[in-house]
C-alpha positions, 0 to 999 in steps of 0.5 A: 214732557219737560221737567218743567211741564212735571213741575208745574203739574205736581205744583197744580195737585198740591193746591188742589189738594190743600183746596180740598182740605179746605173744603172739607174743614169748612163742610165740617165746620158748618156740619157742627154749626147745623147740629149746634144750632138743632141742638140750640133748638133741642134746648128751647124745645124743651122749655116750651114743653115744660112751658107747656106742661106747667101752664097744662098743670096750672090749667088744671088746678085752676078749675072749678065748678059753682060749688067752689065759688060758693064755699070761697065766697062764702067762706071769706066773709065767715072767716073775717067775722071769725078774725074779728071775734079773734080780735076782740080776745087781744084786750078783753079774754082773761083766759090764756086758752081763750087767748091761745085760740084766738092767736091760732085762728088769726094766724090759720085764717088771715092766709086762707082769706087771701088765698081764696080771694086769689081764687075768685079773681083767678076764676073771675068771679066777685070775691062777695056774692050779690046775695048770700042767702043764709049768711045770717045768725040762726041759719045753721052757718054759724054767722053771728049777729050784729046784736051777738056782736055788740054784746060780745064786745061790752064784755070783759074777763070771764064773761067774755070768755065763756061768751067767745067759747059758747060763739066760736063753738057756733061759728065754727060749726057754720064753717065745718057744715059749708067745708063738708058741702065742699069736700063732696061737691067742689071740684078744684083740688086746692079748694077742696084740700083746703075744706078738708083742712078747715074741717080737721082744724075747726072740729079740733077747736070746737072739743078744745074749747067745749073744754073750756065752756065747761070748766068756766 
């Protein structure tokens, strides 16, 4: 074998070796790629899961029974009467303490309105019943009359104060009886949490303001 025979065959290994070298950068180098892109798939598998999990919570909070739409319908117009009452206090009530609760039940029962409305629509159900048996004054609900409400409004001072405490006492009443009904039938946990609220709340009103039909 000639030394140029050597030569050509020591110059043909090297370039084997150096496509080799090549190969094997380019296997890792795709080696990486697959696992980037499994781990890119780890990622948005992780999102779908939490995706998934909240929509399952979501799911979950949003169910409900017949009980619960009662209470939301027929707490809805409740509240807005309570709201009107309220309302009345701003130019007519001479007592801070009346003044005082009505403040606080427009800043608790504004909220909780919208809140329940979002409920109903969510559940796709009318935000009013088509009948609301009971929703009138003498009922045990707690609702005033049209006639209740006239004579609470041509009153001013005094009168109106005694008289809002004597009706909130009443209306507040109605609200706690249809929140209890709630608490044991209701099935959605925020419809239910939110009767427990209104039942803390409104029965501390009611002692607050026998206080005040007392000492008027």
């Amino acid at each position: 074998m000639t030394a140029l025979t050597h030569a050509l065959r020591r110059k043909h290994a090297r370039h084997a070796a150096a496509i080799g070298v090549v190969a094997a950068g380019a296997l890792f180098l795709s080696a990486c790629g697959d696992n980037g892109d499994d781990m890119s798939g780890m990622d948005h598998g992780s999102d779908k899961s939490s995706a998934s999990a909240s929509a399952t919570t979501q799911a979950g909070s949003s169910s409900f029974n017949d009980a619960d739409v009662t209470f939301a319908q027929m707490m809805i117009p409740h509240h807005e009467q309570a709201l009107e009452m309220a309302g009345l206090a701003d130019d007519r009530a001479s007592d801070s303490e009346v003044k005082d609760i009505a403040a606080k039940i427009e800043k608790a029962q504004d909220p909780e309105i919208k809140t329940m409305t979002g409920w109903l629509k969510s559940w796709n159900k009318p935000t009013a019943a088509e009948s609301m048996p009971g929703m009138d004054h003498g009922s045990g609900d707690g609702m005033m009359s049209d006639a209740d409400m006239e004579h609470l409004t041509s009153m001013k001072g005094a009168e109106f104060d005694k008289m809002f405490a004597e009706m909130m006492i009443e209306h507040h009443n109605g609200a706690i009886s249809t929140a209890q009904d709630e608490q044991k039938n209701g099935k959605n946990a925020d419809a239910v949490k939110m009767a427990g609220a209104i039942v803390e709340g409104q029965s501390a009103e009611v002692k607050q303001l026998q206080s005040i039909v007392d000492r008027l």
